[in-house]
TORDRENKOL-609300 format. One record per residue: z, y, x of N, C-alpha, C in turn. Coordinates in steps of 0.1 Angstrom, whole numbers, padded with zeros to 4 digits, always signed. Example, Ala and Ser with C-alpha at 12.3 -4.5 7.8 and 13.67 -1.06 7.14 Angstrom:
BEGIN
+0078-0057+0132+0078-0045+0123+0078-0033+0132 +0071-0022+0128+0071-0011+0137+0079+0000+0129 
! end
This chain:
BEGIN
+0095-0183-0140+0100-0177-0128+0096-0162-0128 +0100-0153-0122+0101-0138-0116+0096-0137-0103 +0091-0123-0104+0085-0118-0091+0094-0106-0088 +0100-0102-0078+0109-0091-0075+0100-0084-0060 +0095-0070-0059+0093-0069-0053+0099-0053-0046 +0101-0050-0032+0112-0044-0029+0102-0033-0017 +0103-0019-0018+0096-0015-0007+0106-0009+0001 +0095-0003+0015+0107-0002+0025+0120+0008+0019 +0118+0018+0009+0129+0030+0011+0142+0019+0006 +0139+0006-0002+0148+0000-0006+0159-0007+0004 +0155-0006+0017+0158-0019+0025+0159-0009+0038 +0159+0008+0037+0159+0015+0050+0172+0018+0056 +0181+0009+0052+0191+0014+0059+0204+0001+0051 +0218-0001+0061+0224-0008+0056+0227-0007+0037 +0230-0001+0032+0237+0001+0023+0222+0000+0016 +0216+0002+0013+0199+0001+0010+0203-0018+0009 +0197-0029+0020+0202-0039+0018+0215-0043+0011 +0225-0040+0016+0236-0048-0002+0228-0042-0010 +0227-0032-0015+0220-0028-0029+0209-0039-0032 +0199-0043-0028+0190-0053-0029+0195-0062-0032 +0205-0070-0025+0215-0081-0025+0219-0079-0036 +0225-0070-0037+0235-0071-0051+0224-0069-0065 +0212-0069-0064+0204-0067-0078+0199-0087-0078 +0196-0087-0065+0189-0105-0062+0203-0115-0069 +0215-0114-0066+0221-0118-0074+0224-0120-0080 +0226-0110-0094+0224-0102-0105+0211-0111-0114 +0201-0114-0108+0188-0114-0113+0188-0126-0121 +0179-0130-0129+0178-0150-0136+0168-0153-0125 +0169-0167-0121+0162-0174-0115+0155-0182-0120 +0146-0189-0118+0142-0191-0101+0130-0179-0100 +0133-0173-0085+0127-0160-0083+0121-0158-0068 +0113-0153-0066+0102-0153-0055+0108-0133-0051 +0114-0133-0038+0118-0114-0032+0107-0113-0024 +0097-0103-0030+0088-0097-0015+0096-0085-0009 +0095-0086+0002+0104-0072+0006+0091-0067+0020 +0091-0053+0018+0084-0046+0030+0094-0043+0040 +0083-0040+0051+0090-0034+0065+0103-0023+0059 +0108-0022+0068+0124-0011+0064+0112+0004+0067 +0126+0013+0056+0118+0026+0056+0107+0032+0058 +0097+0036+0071+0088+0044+0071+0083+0031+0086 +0090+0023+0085+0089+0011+0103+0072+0012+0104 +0061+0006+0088+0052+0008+0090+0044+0017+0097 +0047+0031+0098+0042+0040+0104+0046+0042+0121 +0057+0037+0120+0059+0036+0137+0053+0022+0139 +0052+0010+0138+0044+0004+0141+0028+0010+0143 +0024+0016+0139+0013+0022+0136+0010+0028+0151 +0017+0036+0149+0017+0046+0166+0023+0038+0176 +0026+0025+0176+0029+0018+0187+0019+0005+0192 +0013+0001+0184+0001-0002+0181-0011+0004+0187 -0014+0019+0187-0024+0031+0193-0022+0030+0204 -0007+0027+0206-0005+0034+0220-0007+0021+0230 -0004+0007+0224-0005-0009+0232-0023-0005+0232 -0027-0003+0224-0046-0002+0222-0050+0006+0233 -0043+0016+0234-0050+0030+0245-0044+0022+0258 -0037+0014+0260-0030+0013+0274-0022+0023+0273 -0014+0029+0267-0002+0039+0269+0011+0033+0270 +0014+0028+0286+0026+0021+0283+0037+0029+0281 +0039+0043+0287+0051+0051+0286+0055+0052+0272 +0039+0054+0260+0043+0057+0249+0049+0047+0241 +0037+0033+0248+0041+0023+0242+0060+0017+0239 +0066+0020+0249+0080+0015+0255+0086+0028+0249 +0086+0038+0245+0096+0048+0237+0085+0044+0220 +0079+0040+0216+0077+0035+0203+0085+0021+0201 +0084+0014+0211+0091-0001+0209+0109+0000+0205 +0110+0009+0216+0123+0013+0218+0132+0016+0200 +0120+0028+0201+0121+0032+0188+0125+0021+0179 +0115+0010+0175+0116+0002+0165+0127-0006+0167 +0133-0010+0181+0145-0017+0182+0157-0010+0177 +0159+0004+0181+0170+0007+0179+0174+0008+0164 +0161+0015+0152+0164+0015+0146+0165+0000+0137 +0162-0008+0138+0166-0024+0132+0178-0023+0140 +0185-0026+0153+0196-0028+0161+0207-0015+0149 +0205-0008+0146+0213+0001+0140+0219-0005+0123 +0208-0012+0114+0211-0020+0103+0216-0026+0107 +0213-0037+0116+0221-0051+0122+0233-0046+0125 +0238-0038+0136+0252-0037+0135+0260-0032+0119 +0254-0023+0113+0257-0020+0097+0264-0029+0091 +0251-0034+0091+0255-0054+0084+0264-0058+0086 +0267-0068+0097+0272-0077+0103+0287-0073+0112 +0289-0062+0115+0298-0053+0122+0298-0060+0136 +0282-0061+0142+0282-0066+0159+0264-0064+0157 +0264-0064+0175+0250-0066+0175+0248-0078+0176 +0232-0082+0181+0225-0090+0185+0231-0103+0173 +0232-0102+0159+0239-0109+0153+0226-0113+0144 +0215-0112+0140+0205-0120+0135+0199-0124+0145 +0196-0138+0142+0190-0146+0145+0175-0147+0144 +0172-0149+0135+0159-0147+0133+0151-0133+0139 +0158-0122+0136+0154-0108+0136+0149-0109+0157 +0162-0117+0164+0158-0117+0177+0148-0129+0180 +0147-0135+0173+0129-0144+0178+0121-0137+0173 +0120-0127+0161+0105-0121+0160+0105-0108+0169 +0120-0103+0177+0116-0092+0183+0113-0097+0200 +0115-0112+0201+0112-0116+0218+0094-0119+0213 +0088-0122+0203+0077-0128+0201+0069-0115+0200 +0074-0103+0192+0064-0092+0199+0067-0085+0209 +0077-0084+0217+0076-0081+0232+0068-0091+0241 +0064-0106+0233+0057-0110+0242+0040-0105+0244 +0044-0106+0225+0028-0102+0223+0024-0087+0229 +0030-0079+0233+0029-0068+0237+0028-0067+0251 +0027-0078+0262+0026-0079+0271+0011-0081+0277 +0007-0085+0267-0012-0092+0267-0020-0076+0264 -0031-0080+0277-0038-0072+0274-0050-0069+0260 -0047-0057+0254-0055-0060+0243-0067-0060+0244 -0069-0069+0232-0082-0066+0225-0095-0057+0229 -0107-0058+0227-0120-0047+0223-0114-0043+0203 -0108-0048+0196-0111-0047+0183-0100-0044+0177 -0098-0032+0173-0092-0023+0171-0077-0027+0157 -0086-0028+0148-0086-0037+0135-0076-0049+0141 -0084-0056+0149-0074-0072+0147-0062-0068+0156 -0059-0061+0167-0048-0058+0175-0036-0049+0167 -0045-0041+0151-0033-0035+0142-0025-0049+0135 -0032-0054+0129-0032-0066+0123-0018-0074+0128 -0018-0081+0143-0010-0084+0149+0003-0080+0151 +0005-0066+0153+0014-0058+0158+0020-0055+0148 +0013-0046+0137+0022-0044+0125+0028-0050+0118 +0022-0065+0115+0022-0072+0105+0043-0076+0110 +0048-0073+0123+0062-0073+0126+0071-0066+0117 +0067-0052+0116+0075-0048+0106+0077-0053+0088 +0076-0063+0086+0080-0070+0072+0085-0084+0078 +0082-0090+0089+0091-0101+0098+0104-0095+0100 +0105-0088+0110+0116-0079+0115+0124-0082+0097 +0119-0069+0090+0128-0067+0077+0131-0081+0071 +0123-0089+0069+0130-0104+0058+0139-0106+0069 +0137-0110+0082+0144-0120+0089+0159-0113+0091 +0161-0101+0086+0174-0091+0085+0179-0095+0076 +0170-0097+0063+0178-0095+0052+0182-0113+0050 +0173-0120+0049+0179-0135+0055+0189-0140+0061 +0190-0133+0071+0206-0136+0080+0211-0135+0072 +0213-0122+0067+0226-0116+0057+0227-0117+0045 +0217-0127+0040+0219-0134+0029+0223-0147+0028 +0223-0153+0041+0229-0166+0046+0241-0164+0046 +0246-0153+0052+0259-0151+0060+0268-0148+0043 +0260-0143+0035+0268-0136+0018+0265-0150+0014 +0262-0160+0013+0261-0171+0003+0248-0169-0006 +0242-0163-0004+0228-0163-0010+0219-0174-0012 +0217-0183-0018+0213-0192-0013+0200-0189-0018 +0190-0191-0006+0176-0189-0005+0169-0193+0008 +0157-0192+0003+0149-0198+0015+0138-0189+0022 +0137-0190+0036+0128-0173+0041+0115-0183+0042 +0104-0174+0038+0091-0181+0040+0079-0171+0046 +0075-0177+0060+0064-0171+0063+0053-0169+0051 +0047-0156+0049+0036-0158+0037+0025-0157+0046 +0023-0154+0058+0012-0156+0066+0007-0170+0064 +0016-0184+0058+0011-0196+0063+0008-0203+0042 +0007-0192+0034+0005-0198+0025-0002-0189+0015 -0004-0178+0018-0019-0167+0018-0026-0166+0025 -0035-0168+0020-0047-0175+0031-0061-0159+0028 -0064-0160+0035-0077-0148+0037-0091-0150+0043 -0095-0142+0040-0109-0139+0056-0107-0131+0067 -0114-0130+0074-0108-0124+0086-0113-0107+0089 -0116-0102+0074-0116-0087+0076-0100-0083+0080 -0097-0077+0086-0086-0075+0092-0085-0059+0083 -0076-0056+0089-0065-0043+0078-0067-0040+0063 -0077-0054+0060-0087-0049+0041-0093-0064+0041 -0079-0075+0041-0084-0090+0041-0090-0090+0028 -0095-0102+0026-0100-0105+0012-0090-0122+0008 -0087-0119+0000-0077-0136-0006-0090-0147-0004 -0085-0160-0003-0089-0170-0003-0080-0178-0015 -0081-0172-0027-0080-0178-0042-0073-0193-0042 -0085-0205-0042-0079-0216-0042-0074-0218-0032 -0075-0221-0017-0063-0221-0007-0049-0219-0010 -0050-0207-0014-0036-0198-0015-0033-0203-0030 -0039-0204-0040-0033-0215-0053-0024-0229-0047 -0033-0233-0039-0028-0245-0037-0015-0246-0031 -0014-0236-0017-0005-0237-0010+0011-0231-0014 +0008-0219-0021+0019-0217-0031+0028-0221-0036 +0020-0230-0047+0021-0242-0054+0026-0250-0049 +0032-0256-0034+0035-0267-0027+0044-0261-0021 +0044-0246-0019+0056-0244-0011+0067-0237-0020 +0064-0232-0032+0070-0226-0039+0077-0234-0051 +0081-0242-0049+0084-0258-0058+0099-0256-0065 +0110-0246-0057+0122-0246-0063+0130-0258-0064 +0124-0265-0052+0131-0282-0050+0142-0282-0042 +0142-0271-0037+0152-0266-0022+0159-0253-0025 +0155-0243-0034+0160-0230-0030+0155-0226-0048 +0167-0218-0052+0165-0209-0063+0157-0195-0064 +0161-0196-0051+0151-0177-0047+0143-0179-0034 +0134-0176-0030+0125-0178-0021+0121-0160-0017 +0124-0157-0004+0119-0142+0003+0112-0145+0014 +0101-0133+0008+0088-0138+0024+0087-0121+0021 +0074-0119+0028+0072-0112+0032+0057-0102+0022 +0057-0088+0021+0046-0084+0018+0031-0079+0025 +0022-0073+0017+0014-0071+0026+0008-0075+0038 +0010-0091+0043+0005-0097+0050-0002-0108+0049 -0013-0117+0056-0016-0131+0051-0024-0131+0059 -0027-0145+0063-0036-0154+0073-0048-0157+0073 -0054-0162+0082-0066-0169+0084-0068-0183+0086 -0075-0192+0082-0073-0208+0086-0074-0212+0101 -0074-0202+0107-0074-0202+0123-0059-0197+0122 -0050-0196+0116-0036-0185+0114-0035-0174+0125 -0041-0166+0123-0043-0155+0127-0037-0146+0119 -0030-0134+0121-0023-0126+0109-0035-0117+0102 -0033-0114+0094-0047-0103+0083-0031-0093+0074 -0039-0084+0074-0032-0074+0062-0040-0074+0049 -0032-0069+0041-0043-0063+0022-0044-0049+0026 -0040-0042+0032-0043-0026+0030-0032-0022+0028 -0033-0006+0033-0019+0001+0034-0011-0003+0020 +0000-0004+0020+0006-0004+0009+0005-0017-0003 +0000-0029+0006-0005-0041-0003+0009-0047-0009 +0020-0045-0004+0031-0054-0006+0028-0055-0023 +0025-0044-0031+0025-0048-0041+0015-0058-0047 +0005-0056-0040-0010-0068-0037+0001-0081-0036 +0012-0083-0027+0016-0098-0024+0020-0100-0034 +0034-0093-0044+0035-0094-0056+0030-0102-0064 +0019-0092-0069+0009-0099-0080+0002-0110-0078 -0003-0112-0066-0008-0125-0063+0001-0134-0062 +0015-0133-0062+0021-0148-0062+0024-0149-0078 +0029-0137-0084+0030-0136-0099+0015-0148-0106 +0003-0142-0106-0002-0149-0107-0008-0164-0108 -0005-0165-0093-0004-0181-0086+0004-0189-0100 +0017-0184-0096+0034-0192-0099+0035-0185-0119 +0023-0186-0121+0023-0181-0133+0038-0174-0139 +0042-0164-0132+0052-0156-0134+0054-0149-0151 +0066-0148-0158+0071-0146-0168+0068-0125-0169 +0074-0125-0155+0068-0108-0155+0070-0108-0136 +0064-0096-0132+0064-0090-0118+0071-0075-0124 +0083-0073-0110+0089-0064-0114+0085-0054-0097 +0085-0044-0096+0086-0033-0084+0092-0023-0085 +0104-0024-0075+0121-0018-0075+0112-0008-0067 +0112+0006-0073+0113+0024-0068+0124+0031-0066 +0122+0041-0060+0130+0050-0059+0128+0063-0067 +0121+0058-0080+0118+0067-0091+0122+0061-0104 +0127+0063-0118+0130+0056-0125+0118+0050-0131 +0100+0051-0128+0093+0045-0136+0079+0053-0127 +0067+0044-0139+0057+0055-0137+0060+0068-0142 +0056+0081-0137+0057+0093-0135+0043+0097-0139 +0044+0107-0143+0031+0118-0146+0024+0122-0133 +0035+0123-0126+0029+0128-0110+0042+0125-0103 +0036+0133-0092+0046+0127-0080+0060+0136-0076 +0076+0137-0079+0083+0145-0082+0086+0154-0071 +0079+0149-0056+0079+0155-0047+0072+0168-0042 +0063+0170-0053+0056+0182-0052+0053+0188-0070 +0056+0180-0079+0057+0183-0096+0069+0183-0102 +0076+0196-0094+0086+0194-0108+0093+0191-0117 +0080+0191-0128+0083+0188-0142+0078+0176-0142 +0078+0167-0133+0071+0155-0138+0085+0145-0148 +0075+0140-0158+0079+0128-0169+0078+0117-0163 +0086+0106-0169+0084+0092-0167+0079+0085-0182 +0067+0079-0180+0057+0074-0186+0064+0056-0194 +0068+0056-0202+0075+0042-0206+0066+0031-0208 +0056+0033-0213+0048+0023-0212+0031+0025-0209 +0024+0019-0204+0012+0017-0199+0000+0005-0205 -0004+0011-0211-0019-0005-0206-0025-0006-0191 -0024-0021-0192-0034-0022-0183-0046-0014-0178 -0051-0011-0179-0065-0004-0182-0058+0012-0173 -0050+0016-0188-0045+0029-0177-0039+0031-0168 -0033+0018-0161-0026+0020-0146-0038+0016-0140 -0049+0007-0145-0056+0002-0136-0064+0019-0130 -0067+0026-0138-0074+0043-0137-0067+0043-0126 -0054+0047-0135-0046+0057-0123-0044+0054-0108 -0045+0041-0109-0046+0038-0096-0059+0038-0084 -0071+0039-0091-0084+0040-0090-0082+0056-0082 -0076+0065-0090-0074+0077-0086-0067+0082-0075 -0058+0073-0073-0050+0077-0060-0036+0074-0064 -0032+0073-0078-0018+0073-0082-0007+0065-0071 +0003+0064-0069+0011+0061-0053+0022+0049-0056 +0023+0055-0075+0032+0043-0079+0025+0023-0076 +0014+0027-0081+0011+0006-0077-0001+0011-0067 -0005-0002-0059-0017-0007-0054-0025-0009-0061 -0037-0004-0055-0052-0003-0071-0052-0018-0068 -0051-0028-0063-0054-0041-0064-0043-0052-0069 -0036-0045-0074-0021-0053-0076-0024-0057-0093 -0030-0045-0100-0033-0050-0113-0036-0062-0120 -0052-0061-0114-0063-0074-0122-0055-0088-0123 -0047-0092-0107-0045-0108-0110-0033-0109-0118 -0022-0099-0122-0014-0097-0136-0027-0096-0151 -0032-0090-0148-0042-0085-0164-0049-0097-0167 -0054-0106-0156-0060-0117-0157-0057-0128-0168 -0037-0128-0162-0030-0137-0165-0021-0128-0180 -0022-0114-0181-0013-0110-0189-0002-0112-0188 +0002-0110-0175+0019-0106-0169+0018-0097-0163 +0034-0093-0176+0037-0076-0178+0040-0073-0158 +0040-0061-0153+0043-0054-0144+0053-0047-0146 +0069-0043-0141+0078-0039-0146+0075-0026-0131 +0078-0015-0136+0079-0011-0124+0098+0002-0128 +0103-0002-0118+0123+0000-0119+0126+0008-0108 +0136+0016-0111+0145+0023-0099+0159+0012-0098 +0154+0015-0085+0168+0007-0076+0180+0015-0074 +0179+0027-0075+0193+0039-0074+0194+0037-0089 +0188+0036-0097+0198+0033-0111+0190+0022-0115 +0197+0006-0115+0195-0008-0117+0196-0004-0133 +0206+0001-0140+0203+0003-0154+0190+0008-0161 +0182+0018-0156+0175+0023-0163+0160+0012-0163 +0156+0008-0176+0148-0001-0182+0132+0000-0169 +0132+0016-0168+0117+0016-0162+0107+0021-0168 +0093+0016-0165+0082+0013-0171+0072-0002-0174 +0070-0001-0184+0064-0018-0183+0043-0016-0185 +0041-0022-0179+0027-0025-0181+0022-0034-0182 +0013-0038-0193+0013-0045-0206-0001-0042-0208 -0008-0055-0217-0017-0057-0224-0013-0050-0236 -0025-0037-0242-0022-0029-0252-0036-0021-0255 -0033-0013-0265-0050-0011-0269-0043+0008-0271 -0054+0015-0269-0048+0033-0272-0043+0038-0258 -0041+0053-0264-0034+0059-0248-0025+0055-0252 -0016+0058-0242+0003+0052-0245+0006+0066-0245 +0004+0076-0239+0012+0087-0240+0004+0100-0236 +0005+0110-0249-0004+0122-0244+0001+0132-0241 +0005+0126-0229+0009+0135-0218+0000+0139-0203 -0005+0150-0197-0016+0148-0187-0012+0143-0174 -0013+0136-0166-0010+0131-0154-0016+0134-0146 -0009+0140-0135-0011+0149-0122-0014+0140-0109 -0024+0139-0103-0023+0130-0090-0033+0141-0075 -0023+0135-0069-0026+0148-0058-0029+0140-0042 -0041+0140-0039-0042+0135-0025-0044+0145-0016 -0038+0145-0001-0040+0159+0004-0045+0154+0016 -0047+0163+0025-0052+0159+0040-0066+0151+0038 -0076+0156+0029-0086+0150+0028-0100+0158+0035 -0108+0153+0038-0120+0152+0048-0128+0161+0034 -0139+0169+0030-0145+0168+0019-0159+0173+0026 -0168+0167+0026-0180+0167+0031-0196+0171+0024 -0206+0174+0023-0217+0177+0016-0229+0175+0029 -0239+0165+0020-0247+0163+0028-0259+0162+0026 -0265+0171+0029-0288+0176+0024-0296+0169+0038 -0304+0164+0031-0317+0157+0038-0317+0169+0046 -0326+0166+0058-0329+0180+0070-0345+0187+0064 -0352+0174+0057-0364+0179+0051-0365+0186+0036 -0353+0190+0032-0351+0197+0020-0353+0189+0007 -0356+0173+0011-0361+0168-0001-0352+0160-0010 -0352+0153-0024-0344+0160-0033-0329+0145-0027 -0323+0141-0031-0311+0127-0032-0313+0119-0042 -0325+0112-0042-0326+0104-0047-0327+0084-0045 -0327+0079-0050-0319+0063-0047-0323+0061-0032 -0331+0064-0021-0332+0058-0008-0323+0066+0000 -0325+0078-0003-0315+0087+0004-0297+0083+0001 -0292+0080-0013-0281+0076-0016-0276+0063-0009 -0288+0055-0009-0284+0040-0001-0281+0041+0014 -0288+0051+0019-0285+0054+0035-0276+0056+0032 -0269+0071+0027-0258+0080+0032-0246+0066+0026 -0247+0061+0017-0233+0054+0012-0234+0040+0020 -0246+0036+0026-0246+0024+0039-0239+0030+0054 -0240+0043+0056-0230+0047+0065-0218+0048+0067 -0215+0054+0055-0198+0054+0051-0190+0042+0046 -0201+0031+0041-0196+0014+0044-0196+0010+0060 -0202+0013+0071-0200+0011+0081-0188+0017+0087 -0188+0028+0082-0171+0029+0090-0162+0027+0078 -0165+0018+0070-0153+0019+0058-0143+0029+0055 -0153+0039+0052-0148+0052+0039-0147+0045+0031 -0137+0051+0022-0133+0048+0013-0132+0063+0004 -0140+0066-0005-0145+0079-0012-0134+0077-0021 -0131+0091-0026-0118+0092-0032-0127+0098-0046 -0137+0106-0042-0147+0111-0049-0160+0116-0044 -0173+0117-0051-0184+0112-0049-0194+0120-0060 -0199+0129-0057-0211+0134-0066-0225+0139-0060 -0233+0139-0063-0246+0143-0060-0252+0153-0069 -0263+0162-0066-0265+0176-0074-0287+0171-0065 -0294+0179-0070-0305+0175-0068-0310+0176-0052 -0300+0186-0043-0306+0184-0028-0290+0180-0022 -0281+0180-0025-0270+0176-0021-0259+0164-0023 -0251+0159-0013-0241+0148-0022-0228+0150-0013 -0217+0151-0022-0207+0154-0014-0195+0143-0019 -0188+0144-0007-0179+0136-0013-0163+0140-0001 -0154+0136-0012-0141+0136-0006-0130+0123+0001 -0128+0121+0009-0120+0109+0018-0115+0117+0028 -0102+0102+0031-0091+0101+0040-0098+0103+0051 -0092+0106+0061-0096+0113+0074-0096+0102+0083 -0106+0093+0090-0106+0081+0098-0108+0079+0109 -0103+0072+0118-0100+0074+0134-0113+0075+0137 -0128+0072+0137-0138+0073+0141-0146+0087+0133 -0141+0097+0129-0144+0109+0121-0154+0115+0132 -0158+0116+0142-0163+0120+0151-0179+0112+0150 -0174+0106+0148-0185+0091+0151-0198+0089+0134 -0190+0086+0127-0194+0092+0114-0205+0101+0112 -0198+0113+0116-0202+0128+0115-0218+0130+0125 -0216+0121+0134-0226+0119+0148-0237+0113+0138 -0234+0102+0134-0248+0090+0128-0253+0098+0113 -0243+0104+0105-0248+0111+0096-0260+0122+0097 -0254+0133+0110-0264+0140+0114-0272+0138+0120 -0281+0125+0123-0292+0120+0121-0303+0122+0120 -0301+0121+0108-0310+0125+0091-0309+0135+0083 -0295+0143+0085-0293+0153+0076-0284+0163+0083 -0276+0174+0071-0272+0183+0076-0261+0183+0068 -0250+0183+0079-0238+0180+0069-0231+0193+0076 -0220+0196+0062-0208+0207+0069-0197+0200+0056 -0188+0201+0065-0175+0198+0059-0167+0209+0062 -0151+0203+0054-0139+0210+0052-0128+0199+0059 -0117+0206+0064-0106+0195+0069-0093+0203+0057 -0083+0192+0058-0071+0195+0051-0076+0200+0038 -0087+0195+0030-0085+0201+0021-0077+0192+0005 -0073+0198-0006-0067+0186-0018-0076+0185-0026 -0073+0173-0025-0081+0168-0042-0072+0160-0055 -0072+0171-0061-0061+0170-0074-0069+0165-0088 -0065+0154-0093-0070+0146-0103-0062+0148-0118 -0065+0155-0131-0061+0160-0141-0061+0143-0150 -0060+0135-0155-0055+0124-0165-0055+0133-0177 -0065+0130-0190-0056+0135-0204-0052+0150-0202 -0066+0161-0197-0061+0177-0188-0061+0181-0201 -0055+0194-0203-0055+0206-0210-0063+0215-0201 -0066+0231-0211-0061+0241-0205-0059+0247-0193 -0044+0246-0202-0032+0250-0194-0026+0240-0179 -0031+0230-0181-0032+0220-0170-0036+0223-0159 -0055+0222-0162-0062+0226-0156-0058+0242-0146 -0053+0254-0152-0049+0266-0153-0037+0263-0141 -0028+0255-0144-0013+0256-0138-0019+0244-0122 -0029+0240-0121-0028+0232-0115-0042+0239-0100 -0046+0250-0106-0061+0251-0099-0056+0271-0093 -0048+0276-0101-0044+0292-0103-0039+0298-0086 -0048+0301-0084-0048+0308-0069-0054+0302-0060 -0064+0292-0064-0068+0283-0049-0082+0284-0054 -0088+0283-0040-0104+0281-0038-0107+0268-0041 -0116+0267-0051-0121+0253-0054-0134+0255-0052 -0135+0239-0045-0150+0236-0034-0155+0232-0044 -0152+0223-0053-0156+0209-0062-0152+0206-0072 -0156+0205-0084-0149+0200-0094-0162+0187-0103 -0151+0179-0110-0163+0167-0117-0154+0169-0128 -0160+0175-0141-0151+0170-0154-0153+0161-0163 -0150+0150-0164-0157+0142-0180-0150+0144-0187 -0148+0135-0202-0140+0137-0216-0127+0137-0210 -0123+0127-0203-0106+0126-0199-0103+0130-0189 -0111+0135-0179-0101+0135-0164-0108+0143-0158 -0107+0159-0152-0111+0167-0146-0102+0165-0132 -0111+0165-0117-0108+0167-0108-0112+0183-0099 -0105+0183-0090-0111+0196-0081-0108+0193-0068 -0113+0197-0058-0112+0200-0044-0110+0215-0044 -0098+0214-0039-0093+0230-0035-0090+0234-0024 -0087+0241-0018-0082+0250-0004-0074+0257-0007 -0060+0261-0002-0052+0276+0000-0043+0268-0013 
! end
């Protein structure tokens, strides 16, 4: 069996859906479709979410709005009427219900709840109208057969559960193709849990795994892995083939093409990763594979922006050594930082991360004990296999705060 996995830009608009449709039928079976929320839906859930949290109902009800119209806009696409899925209107009466309850103290589990609609909303779209085309397939909640813990927006798998349940529901006794949902999964209390921003490819591989898949494929809107990202590189290449190992880096780094967690349970099993453009179905891709060597000595550009970069000295001048490191990195596990990068020098340790709703808060418990000064908006650009002239074309007019070089991979924190 096949893993097909589909992100929103695939599915953001009618003609986006046939396109999917028309590759799912196309495809060899028997085949498991993860498909994410439509277009950018995750991020308006996001801000509608804030706003059910803060008590903002005005905002709340022009974000809802929002999310209706634009699903209500595919749906008519589709179908040429409204109110014509079915499904799509029980998960949109079940989060206006859930939207009526007063929330939560916990921040975390009321995201959890609310977002996890946008990848409902999307399958239950594309379901109708794969019913309605002759598709024959079956829609499956994956909340009720990935199973988790109950860290909410950064679940952890529950392995055998989710082996087993899989396994039982993914049988191909009923249905040639099977579409659920990404980036989401339960609790044995069924409670909804996420993998983290961008997990759909996390769902992927873990069912690949499970359903001992032949290969896991992930339809882009790029023809492959890329050197960098074409939205700010130019001259970026597409990279044909990969080891394991080296997506697993790149993704460690920040790379945008896979989820740094999507690897291992493919590498485990040694099933290839196909990663494909969906605006050209012909072009082969990139495959990632069990392989020994670099695959291509070419340098690879990865660029995170809007980052936090911070430096932090004991107040008593004394030097960072292991008790001082265990504090400062036991705080930034408390608000779950997540360090993009991390170094230490004999009275200082700095590091670079995403900017996090409690940044305030952080900054408060750190100053403490020490004396911190940071930077906002600043980049942190990651060199792969640098040159030179890399280094040169990549650093040439900007203030750099930071740099770490080893044998392969120079990074910098820059400004301007």
């Amino acid at each position: 069996m096949r893993v097909y996995k589909f992100g929103g830009a695939s599915v953001k608009d009618a003609g986006g859906v046939r396109n999917v449709t028309s590759i799912v039928k196309g495809a060899e079976t028997p085949l498991v479709v993860v498909i994410s929320a439509m277009g950018k839906m995750t991020n308006a859930f996001e801000e509608l979410v804030s706003a059910y949290f803060r008590k903002k109902k005005e905002v709340m009800d022009e974000c809802l709005k929002f999310v209706h119209d634009y699903h209500a806009q595919i749906i008519h696409d589709l179908f040429g009427k409204d109110n014509a899925s079915k499904r799509y209107n029980e998960q949109m009466h079940q989060l206006e219900t859930r939207l009526k309850q007063s929330p939560s103290m916990h921040f975390d589990f009321e995201y959890d709840q609310i977002v996890s609609f946008g990848e409902l909303l999307s399958t239950s779209i594309v379901a109708d109208f794969w019913e309605q085309g002759g598709v024959k397939s079956s829609w499956t909640d994956v909340r009720t057969i990935l199973k988790t813990d109950d860290l909410y927006r950064d679940s952890n798998v529950d392995w055998p559960l989710t082996n087993q349940l899989m396994m039982q529901t993914f049988n191909f006794a009923d249905a040639e193709v099977y579409l659920t949902q990404g980036f989401l999964g339960g609790t044995i209390s069924n409670l909804t849990t996420t993998l983290g921003r961008e997990g759909s490819d996390y769902t992927a591989a873990i069912i690949g795994h499970v359903m001992n898949a032949s290969d896991v494929t992930i339809w882009k809107d790029v023809p492959g892995v890329l050197n960098a990202d074409p939205r700010w590189y130019h001259g970026a290449v597409k990279i044909e083939e990969l080891s394991y190992m080296e997506a697993i880096e790149l993704s460690y780094y920040g790379a945008q093409v896979i989820h740094p967690k999507t690897l291992k349970p493919l590498q485990n099993k040694n099933i290839p990763l196909k990663v494909r453009s969906f605006v050209d179905k012909e072009e082969k891709g990139t495959i990632i594979l069990e392989r020994t060597g670099i695959s291509e000595q070419v340098p690879v550009f990865i660029l995170k922006t809007n980052q936090i970069f911070v430096t932090i000295s004991p107040l008593d001048f004394s030097f960072i050594m292991e008790d001082k490191l265990i504090e400062i990195i036991s705080i930034f596990k408390k608000f779950r930082v997540k360090m993009n990068l991390m170094q230490n020098s004999a009275l200082n340790f700095s590091a670079s991360f995403d900017r996090i709703r409690e940044m305030d808060e952080l900054l408060s418990e750190l100053k403490n004990n020490f004396s911190v000064r940071y930077n906002e908006n600043v980049q942190l650009i990651t060199i792969r296999q640098y040159t030179t002239a890399a280094i040169e074309e990549m650093t040439s007019g900007k203030e750099i705060l930071d740099s770490q070089i080893t044998r392969k991979v120079a990074r910098f924190v820059i400004r301007g």
